[in-house]
N, C-alpha and C positions, 0 to 999 in steps of 0.2 A: 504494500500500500504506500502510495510516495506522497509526502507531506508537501500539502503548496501552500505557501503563507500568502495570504490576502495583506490588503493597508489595514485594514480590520486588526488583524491577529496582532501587525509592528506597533498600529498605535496601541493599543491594549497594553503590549508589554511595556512600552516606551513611559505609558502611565504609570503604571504600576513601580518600571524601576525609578522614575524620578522622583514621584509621590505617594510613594509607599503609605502613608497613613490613609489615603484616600479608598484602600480596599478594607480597614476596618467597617465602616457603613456597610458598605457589598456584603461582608461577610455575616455582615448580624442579621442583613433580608434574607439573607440565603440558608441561614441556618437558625436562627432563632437566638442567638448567643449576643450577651449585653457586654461586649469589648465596649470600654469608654472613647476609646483615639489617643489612649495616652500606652497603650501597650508596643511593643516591638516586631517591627516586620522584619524578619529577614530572609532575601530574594535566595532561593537554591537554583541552583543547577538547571535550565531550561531543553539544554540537549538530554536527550535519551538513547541509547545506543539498543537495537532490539535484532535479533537475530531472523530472519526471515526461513520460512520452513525451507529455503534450500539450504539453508546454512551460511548467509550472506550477511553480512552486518548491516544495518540502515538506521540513520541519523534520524532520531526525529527532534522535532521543537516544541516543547511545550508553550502553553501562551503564559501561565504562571504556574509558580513553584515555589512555595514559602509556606515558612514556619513564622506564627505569631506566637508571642511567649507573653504571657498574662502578666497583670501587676503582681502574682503571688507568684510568679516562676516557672507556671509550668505553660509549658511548650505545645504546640498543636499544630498539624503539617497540613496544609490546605494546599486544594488543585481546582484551579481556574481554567475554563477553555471560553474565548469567543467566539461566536457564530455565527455567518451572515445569514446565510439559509441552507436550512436542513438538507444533507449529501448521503445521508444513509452509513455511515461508517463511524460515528460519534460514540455508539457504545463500544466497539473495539475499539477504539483510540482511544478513549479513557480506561479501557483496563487494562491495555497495554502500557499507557502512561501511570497511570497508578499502580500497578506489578512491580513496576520499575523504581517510583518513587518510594513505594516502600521497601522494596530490596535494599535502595541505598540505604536507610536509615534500621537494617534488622543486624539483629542483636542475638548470639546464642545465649544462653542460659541452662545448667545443667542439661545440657545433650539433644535441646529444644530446639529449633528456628522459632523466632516470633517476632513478625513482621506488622505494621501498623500501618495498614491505608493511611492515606490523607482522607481529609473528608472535602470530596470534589461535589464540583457543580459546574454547570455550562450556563452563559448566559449568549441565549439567542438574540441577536437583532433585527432580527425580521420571524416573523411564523404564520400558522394560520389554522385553523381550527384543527387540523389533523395532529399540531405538536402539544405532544403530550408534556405532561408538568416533572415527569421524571422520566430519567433513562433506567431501565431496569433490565440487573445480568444476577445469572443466576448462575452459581457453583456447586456442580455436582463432581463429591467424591469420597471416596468407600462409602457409597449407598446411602451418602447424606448428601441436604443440598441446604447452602447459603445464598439466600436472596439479598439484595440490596438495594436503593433506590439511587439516585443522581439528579436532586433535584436541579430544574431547569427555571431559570429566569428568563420573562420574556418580555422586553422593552417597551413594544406597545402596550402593555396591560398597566404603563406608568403613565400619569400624566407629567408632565411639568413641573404641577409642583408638587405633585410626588416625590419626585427625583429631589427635589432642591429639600422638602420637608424633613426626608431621609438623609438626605448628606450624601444620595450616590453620585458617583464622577462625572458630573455632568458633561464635562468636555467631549469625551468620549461618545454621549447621546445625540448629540444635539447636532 
């Protein structure tokens, strides 16, 4: 699958790396979480190196990749992707991208792997009745299955001053 960045995708990141506190807001619509704006972003690694079933290595680019670490210290890895309009491939590319981003941050422990998703979300910029509010993948193995959801943010469903009420990155929208 070959990764094509849009202006979409460069200004997203371009936001994100220069004004990092502006994806606090983002993060508290998307997830429910009261971050003040006084917590700490810090941007990880946006390339992904993923091995393709020939056995070929391929680059990808994340849109974001950061850990916010709370007034009380603890740490939490979140995954951003932006969207112009829905291409069909969004739920593999976030769990390929999140496989990845968790792999970097796992940790053995008595004889364990234990790996820690980030907790992602896509925010579309364009949609239409057919896009759903979440992407959903499900993990089946040894005869058990892990579901999980990806919610999706979708631009049009803000007004104006929504956008502004909430404190999301207006630049970006507008």
């Amino acid at each position: 699958m070959e990764t094509i960045n849009t202006p979409y995708d460069d200004a997203f990141r371009t936001l994100l790396q220069d004004c990092p506190e502006l994806v606090i807001p983002l993060i508290n619509e998307l997830f429910g979480t009261d971050y003040t704006g006084q917590e700490v972003v810090l941007s990880s690694t946006n390339e992904i190196f993923i091995r393709n079933p020939n056995g070929k290595k391929e680059k990808r680019i994340t849109d974001s990749n950061m850990t916010l670490i709370s007034l009380t210290g603890i740490s939490k890895y979140y995954h951003l992707e932006c969207q112009s309009t829905p291409d069909g491939t969004m739920e593999i590319r976030m769990w390929e991208y999140d496989t990845q981003i968790a792999l970097l941050n796992a940790e053995y422990r008595e004889g364990v792997l234990y790996v820690d998703f980030p907790d992602s979300a896509v925010i579309y910029l364009r949609s239409n009745p057919n896009t759903p509010d979440e992407l959903k993948i499900c993990i089946r193995a040894a005869r058990k299955e892990l579901k999980y959801g990806i919610p999706i943010l979708k631009v049009k469903n803000y007004t104006l001053e929504d956008i502004f009420e909430i404190r999301l990155p207006q630049s970006h929208w507008l």
